[in-house]
PLY file of the C-alpha trace (Angstrom):
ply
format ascii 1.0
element vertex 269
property float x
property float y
property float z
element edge 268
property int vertex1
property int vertex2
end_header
22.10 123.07 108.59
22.20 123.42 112.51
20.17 121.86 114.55
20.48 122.20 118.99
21.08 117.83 119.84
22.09 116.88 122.85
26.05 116.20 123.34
26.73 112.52 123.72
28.00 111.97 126.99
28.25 109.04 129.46
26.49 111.40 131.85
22.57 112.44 132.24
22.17 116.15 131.01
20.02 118.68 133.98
16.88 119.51 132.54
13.87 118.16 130.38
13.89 117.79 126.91
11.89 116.39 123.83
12.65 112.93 122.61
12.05 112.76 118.88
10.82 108.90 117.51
10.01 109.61 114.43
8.10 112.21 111.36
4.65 112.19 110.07
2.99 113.95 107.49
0.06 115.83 109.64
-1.32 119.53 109.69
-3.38 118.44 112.56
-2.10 117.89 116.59
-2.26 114.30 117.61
-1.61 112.30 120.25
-0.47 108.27 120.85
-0.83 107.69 124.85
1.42 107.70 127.50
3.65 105.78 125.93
6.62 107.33 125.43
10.31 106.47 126.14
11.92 106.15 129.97
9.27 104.74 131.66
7.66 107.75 132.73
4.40 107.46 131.62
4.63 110.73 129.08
2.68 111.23 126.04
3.53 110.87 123.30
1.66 113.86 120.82
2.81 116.21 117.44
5.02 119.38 117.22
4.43 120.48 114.05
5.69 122.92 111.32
3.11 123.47 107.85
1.89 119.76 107.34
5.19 117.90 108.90
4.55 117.02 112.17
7.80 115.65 114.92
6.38 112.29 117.33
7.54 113.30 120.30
7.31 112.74 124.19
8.77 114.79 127.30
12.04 113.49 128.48
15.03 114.22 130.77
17.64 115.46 128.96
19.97 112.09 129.02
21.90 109.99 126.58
19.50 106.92 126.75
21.28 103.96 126.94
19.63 101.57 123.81
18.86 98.25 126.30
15.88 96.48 125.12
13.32 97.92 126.86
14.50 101.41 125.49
14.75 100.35 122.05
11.49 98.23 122.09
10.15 101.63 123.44
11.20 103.57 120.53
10.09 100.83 118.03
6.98 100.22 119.86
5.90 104.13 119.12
6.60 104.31 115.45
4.51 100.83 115.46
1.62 102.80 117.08
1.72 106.00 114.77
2.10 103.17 111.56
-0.48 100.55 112.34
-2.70 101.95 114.78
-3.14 105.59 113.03
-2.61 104.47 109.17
0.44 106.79 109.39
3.82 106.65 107.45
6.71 107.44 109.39
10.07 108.38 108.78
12.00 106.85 112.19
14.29 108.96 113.74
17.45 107.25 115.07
17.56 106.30 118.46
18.52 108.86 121.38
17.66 112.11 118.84
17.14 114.84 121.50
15.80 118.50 121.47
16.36 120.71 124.50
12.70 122.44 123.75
9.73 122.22 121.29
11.13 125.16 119.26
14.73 123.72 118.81
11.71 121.09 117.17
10.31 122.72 115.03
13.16 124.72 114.04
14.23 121.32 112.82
11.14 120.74 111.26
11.93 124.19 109.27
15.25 123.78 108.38
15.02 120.16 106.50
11.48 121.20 105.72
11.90 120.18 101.86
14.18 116.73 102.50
11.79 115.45 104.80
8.77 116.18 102.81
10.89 114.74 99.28
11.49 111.52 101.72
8.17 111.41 102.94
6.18 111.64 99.61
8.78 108.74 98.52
7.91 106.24 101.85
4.39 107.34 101.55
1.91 104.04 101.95
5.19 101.98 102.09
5.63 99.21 104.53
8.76 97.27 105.68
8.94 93.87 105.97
11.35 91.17 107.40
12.91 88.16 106.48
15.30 85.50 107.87
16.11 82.06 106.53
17.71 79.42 108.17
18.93 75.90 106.32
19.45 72.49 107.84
22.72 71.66 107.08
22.83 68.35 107.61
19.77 67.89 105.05
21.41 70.07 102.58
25.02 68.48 102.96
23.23 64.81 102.27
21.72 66.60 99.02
25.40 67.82 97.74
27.04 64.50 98.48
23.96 62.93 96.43
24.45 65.38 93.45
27.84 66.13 93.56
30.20 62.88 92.19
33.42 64.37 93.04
32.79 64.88 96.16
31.32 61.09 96.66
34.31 59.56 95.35
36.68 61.69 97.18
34.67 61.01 100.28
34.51 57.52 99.42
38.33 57.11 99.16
39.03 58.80 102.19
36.65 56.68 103.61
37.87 53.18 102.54
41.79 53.76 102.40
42.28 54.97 105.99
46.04 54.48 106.41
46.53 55.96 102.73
44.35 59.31 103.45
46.58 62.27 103.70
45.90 65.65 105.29
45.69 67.17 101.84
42.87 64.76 100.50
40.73 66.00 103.50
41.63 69.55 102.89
40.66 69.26 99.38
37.34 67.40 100.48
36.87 70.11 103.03
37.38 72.82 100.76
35.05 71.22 97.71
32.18 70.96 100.17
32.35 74.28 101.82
32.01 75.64 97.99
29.31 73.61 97.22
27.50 74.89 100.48
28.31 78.80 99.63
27.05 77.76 96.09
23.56 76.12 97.39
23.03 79.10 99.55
24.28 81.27 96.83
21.43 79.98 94.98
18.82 79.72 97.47
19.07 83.31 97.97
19.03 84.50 94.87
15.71 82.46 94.14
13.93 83.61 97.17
14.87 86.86 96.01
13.61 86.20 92.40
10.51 84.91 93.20
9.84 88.10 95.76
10.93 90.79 93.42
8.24 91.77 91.59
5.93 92.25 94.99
8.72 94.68 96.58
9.73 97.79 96.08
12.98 97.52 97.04
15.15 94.95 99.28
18.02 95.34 101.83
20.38 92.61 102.91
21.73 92.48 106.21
24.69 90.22 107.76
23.19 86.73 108.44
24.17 86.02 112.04
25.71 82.63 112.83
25.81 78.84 109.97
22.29 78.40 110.09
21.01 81.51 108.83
21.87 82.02 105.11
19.38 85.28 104.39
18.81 88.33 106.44
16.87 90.97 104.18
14.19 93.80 104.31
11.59 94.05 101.87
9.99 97.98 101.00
6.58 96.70 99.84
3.49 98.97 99.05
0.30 98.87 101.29
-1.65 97.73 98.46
0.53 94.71 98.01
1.05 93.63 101.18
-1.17 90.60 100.72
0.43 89.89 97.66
3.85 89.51 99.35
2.49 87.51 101.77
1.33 85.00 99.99
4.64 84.82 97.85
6.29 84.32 100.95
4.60 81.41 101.97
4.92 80.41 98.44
8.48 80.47 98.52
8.03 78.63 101.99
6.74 75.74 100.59
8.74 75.29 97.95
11.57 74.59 100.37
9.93 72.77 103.12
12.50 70.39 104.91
15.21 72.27 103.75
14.93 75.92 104.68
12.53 77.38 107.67
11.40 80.93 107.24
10.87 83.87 109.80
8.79 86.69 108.20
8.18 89.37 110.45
6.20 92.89 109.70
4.66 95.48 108.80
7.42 97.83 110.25
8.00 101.18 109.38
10.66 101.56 107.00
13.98 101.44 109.68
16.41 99.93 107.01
15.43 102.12 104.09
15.31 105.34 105.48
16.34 106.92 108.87
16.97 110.42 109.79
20.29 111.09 112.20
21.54 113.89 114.10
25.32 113.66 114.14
27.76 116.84 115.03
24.92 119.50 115.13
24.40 119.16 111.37
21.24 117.14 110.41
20.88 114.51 107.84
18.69 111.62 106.03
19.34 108.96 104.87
0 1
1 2
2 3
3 4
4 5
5 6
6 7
7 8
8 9
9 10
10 11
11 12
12 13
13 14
14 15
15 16
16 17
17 18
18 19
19 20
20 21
21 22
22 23
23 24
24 25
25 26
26 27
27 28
28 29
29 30
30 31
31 32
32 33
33 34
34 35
35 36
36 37
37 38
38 39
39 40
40 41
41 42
42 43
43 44
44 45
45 46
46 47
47 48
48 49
49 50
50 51
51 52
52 53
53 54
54 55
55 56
56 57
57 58
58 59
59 60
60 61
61 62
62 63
63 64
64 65
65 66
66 67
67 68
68 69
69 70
70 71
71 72
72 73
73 74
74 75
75 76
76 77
77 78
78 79
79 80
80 81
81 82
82 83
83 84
84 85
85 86
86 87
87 88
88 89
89 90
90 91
91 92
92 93
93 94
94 95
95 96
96 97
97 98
98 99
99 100
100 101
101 102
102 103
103 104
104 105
105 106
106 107
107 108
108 109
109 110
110 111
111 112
112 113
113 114
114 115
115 116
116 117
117 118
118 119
119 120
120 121
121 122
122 123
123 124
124 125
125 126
126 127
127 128
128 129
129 130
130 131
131 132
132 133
133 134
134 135
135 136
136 137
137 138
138 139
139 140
140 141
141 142
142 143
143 144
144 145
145 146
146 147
147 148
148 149
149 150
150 151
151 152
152 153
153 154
154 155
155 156
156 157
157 158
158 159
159 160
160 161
161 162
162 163
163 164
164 165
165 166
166 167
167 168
168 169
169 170
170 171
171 172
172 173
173 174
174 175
175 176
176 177
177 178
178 179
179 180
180 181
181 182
182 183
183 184
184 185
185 186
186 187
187 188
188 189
189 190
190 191
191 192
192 193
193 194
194 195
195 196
196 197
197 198
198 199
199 200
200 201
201 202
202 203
203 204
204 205
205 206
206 207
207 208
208 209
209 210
210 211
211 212
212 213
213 214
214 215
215 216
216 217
217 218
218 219
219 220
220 221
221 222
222 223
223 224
224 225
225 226
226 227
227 228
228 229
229 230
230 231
231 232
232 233
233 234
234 235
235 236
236 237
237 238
238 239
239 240
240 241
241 242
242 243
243 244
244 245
245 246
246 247
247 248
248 249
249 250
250 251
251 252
252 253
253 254
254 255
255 256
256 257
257 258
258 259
259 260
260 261
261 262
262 263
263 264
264 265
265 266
266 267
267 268
């Protein structure tokens, strides 16, 4: 399945072009503001085909470099069409770039049935963030309180100074670091427990440096938004003093589903 992109390239491309953010089920033309991607001022509006419909906005024909503003830009759009317009889009990755509104909508055409199949599955479906981070320190102190090995191996290492070997603290280092990857083991899998039944679906993502122990993305239906909500500041209390939540959202649904042009071929996934 073809589809005209534009060839990535360290260099801008002569011409204008149509910037794609993202796919909407609509028969009828629409249009966001001048909000689109570059810092232009261009609107962003509908090129449609039947009742799929491509969010678009003029644009040179460039590989956009994905700095913050330009990414914030392309998130910031999808945000409008979702919250603003009660829309559910499928995001397009960032940079995807048409040379003309036909090369559009010949897109549109051509994945006419996946996109509508991927559409009627995200319809009314809201993503949702969530990061945890631990105190460490706290969560050591609660290991060395219910862990006796540990104690006494601490202790001894502790008290007999000149008979301590490099081993013993090895060993000590080792037992502790299992107990931590244990306790977050098991933090995570109740925060994930008690969430479940309010989600659709969940995605984990790489937690990024030793405080954060979660990094996931909850699919959650419009109609139980609220509910999840209120589980997560459920869940939020529960661990007070030991974990600190960051729950972010609605979002469109970027980690679920995304559609990418790669090679001239089209796909979603």
């Amino acid at each position: 399945m073809e589809a005209k992109t534009v060839e990535q390239s360290d260099k801008p491309v002569s011409g204008e072009g149509i910037y794609v953010y993202c796919i909407i089920e609509s028969a009828d033309p629409r249009a966001f503001g001048k909000i689109g991607i570059g810092g232009r001022g261009d609107e962003v509006y509908t090129v449609h085909h039947q009742d799929l419909a491509a969010v678009v906005s003029r644009s040179p024909l460039m590989v956009y470099d994905p700095t913050r503003e330009n990414a914030l830009t392309h998130e910031h759009v999808n945000e409008v069409v979702m919250i603003d317009n009660n829309f559910t889009p499928v995001p397009m990755s960032f940079g995807t770039l048409f040379k003309t509104e036909d090369d559009t909508k010949e897109f549109l055409k051509d994945t006419y049935k996946e996109l509508r199949d991927v559409l009627r599955k995200m319809k009314d479906k809201l993503e949702f963030g969530l990061k945890v981070n631990w105190d460490r320190e706290e969560v050591l102190r609660e290991i060395e309180e219910q862990n006796e090995e540990i104690r006494r191996l601490k202790s001894e290492i502790e008290t007999n100074t000149q008979s301590s070997t490099y081993f013993a603290r090895m060993q000590l280092g080792r037992m502790v670091e299992q107990a931590l990857a244990d306790k977050s083991d098991a933090y995570v899998r109740d925060i994930y427990e008690y969430l479940r039944e309010a989600a659709i679906a969940s995605r984990s993502n790489k937690p990024i440096g030793d405080k954060m122990i979660m990094s996931a993305a909850f699919l959650v239906g419009r109609d139980q938004a609220a509910t999840f909500d209120q589980k997560v500041q459920e869940i939020a209390q529960r661990y007070e003093g030991k974990l600190s939540f960051r729950y972010t959202g609605p979002w469109p649904p970027w980690n679920f589903v995304t559609i990418r042009l790669q090679l001239e071929r089209s796909a979603v996934v």
